[in-house]
C-alpha positions as CSV (number, residue, x, y, z in Angstrom):
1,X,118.1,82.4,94.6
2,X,121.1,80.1,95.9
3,X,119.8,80.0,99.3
4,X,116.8,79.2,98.2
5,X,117.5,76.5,96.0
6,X,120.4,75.3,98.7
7,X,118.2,74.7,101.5
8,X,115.3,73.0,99.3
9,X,117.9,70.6,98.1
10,X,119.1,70.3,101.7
11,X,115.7,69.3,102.7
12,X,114.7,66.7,100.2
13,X,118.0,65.1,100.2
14,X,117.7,64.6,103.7
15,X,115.0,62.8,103.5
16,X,116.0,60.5,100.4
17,X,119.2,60.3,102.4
18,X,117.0,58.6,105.2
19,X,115.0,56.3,103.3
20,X,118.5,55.2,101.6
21,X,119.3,54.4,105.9
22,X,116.2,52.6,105.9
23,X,116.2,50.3,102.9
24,X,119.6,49.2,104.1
25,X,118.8,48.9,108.2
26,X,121.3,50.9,109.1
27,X,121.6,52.2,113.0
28,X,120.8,55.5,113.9
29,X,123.9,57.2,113.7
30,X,124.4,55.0,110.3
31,X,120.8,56.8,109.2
32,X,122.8,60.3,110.6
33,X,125.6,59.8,108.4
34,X,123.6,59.0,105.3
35,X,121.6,62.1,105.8
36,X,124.3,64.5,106.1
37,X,126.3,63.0,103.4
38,X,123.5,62.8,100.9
39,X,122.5,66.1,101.8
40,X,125.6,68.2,102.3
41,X,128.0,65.9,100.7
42,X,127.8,67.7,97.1
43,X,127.9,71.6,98.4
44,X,131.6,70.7,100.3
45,X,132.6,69.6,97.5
46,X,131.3,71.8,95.5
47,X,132.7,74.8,97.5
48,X,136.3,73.3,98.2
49,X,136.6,73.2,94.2
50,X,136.2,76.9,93.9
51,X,138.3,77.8,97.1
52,X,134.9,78.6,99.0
53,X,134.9,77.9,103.1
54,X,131.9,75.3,102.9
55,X,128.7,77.0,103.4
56,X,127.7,74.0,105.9
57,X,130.9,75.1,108.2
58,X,130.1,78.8,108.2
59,X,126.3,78.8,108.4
60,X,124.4,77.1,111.3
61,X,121.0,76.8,109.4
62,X,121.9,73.7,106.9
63,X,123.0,71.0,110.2
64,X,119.7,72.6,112.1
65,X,117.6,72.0,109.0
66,X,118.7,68.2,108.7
67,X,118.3,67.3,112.7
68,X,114.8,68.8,112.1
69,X,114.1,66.7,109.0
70,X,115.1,64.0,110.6
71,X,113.4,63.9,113.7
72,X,110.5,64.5,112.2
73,X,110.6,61.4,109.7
74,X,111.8,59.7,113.3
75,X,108.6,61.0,114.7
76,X,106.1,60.0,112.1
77,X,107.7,56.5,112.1
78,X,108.8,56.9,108.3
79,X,111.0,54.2,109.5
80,X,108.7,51.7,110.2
81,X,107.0,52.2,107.4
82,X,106.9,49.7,104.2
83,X,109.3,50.9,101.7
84,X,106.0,50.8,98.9
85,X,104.7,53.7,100.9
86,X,107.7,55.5,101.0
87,X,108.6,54.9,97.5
88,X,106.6,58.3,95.9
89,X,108.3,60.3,98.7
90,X,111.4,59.0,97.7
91,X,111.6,59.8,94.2
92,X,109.9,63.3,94.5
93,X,112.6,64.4,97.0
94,X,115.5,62.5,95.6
95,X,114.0,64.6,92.4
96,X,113.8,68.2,94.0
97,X,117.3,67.8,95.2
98,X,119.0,67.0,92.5
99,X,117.4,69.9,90.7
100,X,118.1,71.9,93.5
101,X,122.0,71.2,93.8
102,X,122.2,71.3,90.6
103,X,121.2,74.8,90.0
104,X,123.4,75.6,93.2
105,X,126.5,74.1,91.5
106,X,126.0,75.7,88.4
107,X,125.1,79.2,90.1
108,X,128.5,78.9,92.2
109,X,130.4,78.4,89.0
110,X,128.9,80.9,87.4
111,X,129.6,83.2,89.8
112,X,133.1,81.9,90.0
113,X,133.7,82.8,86.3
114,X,134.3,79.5,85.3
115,X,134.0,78.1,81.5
116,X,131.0,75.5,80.8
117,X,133.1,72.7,81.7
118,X,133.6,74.1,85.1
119,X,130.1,74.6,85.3
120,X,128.7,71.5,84.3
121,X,130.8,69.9,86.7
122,X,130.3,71.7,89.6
123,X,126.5,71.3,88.6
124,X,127.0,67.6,88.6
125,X,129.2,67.0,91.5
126,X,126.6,69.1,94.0
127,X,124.0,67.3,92.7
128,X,125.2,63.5,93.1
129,X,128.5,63.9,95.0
130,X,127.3,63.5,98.4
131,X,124.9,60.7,97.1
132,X,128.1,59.1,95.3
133,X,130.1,59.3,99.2
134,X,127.1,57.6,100.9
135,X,126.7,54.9,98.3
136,X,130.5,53.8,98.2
137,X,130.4,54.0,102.1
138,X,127.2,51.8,102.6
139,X,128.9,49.3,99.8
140,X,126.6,50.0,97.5
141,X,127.2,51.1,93.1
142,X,126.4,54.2,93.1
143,X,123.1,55.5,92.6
144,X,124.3,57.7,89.5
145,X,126.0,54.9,87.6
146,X,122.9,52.9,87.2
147,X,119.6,55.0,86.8
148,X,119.3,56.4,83.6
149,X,119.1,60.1,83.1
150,X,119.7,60.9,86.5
151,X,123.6,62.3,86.1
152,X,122.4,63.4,82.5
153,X,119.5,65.9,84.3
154,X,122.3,68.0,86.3
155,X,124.1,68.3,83.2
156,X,121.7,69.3,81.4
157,X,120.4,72.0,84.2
158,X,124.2,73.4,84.1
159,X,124.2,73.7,79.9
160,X,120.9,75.8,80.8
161,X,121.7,77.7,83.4
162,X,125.1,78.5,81.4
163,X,123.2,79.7,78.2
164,X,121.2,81.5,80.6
165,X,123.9,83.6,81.9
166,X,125.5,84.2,78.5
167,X,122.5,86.4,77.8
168,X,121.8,87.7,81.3
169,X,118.3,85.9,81.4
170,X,119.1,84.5,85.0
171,X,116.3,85.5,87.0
172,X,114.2,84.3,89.9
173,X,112.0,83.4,87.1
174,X,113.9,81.6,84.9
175,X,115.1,79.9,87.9
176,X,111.6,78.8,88.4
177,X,111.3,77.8,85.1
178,X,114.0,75.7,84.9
179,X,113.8,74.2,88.3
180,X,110.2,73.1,87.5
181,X,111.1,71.8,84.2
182,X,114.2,69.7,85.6
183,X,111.6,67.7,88.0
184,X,109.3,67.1,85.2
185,X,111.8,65.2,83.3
186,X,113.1,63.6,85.9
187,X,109.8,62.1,86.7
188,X,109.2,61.6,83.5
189,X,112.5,59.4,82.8
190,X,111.9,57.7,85.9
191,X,108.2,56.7,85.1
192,X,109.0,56.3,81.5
193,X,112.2,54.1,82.3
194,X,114.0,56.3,80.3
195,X,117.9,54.8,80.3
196,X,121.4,55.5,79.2
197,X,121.9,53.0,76.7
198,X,124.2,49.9,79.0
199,X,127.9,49.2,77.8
């Protein structure tokens, strides 16, 4: 299941990471960085917080997955492309990965035995950690700190997943159930507008 849901989060946050490259003209090895940050960003932090050898640095598969991806986006000249069309695209992957990494980060915390705060954090900072690094880098506020419900969605996918385990109902499953329920209401906020009230 954490494979799974690891290398589908890889994916889509590969390509949100690219669109991110391309809505700020960035350079190729500018669009490079923003991909692998975005994408594997959260998952090193994520395993140096539970004294884990990053699974990026001991598996070949994640950097092969996000050359692929982008190549491919190269090829099909998402690039040149108007940002409209790319817009859909963009928020269903920027979607699936946040799901994605955030049932990763809340798996590897359960596995690591650690309380619900551990959990929910480790769900939260694999979900927008590597989007957090890439946004500070490319000067821009964070993508978290302004969109409503998007921080609020990997917590609330790491309160589930930790309920979940408390009565051993984590299954594939479930997993499919709560992954498919975590994109629905992130589209939902995201169409609806649905916001964190502003301070």
């Amino acid at each position: 299941m954490f494979e799974v849901a690891e290398y589908i989060g890889i994916i889509a946050f590969a390509i949100s990471g690219f669109f991110v490259a391309v809505r700020n003209k960035l350079d190729f090895l500018g669009a490079l960085i923003s991909v692998f940050l975005t994408a594997l960003g959260g998952g090193l932090i994520r395993d140096i917080a539970v004294d884990k050898t990053p699974y990026t640095f001991t598996h070949n598969m994640p950097a092969l997955t996000i050359l692929i991806v982008m190549i491919l986006l190269i090829l099909f000249r998402f690039d040149k492309r108007d940002s409209i069309e790319n817009k859909i695209l963009f928020i269903l992957s920027d979607s699936i990965g946040l799901i994605s990494f955030s049932i990763t980060g809340a798996l590897i915390a359960i596995e690591a035995e650690l309380n619900l705060t551990g959990v929910l954090a480790l769900a939260f900072v694999t979900a927008v950690g590597g989007g957090i690094i890439r946004d500070v880098i490319i000067n821009e506020v964070p993508f978290v700190l302004k969109t409503g419900f998007y921080g609020t969605i990997a917590l609330l996918i790491g309160l589930t997943l930790y309920v979940l385990d408390l009565y051993d109902l984590i299954s594939f499953n479930t997993m499919i159930m709560v992954f498919t329920a975590g994109i629905i209401l992130r589209l939902v906020a995201y169409y609806k507008k649905w916001a964190i009230p502003l301070l």
